[in-house]
C-alpha positions as CSV (number, residue, x, y, z in Angstrom):
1,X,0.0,0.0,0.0
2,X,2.7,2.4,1.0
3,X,4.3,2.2,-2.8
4,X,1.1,3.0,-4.7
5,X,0.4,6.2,-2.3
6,X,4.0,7.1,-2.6
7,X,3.2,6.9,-7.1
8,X,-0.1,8.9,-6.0
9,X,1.9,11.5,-4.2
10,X,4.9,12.2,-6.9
11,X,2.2,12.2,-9.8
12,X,0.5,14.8,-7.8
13,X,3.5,16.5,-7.5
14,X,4.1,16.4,-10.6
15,X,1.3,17.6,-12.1
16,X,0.9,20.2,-9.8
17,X,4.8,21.5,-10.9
18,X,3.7,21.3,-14.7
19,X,0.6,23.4,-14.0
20,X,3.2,26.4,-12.1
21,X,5.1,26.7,-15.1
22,X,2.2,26.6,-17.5
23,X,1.2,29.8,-15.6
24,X,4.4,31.1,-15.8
25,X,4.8,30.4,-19.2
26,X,0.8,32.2,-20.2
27,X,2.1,35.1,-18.1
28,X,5.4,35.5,-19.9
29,X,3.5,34.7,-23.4
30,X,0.7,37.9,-22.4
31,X,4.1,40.1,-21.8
32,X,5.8,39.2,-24.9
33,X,2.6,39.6,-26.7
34,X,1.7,42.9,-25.1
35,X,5.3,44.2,-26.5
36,X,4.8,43.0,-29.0
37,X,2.0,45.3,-29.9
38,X,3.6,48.3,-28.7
39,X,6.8,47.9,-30.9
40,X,4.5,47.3,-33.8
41,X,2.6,50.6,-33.0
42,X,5.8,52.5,-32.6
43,X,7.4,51.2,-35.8
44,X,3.9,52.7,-37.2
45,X,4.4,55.6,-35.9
46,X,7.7,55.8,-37.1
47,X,6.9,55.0,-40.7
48,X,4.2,57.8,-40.7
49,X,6.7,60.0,-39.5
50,X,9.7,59.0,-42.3
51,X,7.0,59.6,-45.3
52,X,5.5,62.6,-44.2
53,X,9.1,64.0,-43.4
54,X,10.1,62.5,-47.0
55,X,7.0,64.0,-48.9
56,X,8.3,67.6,-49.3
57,X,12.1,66.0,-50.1
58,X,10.7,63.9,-53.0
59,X,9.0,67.0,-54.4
60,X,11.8,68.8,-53.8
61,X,13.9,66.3,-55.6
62,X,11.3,65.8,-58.4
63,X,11.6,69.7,-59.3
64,X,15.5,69.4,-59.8
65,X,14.8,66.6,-62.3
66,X,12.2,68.9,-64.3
67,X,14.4,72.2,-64.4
């Protein structure tokens, strides 16, 4: 009796070790993810940025082609 309670007991164990990291692992998942989004909204940002400060330079440029 003692050796099936002892399986019982380390399965129990073990499970309930595989269920802290799963946690661990959703929360670190959420963070990346969260990042994630914020580095794809600056690099948005950025773009928007870089063509509207490229706009007048291309017209710019486009005029010393014409003359």
């Amino acid at each position: 009796m003692l050796w099936p309670m002892l399986a019982l007991a380390l399965a129990f164990c073990g499970i309930a070790v595989l269920g802290v990291l799963a946690v661990r692992v959703f929360v670190e998942v959420r963070r990346l993810a969260r990042q994630v989004g914020e580095s794809s909204d600056r690099i948005s940002r950025a773009a928007a940025d870089l063509e509207r400060a490229a706009t007048p330079l291309a017209g710019h440029v486009d005029r010393l082609h014409r003359d």
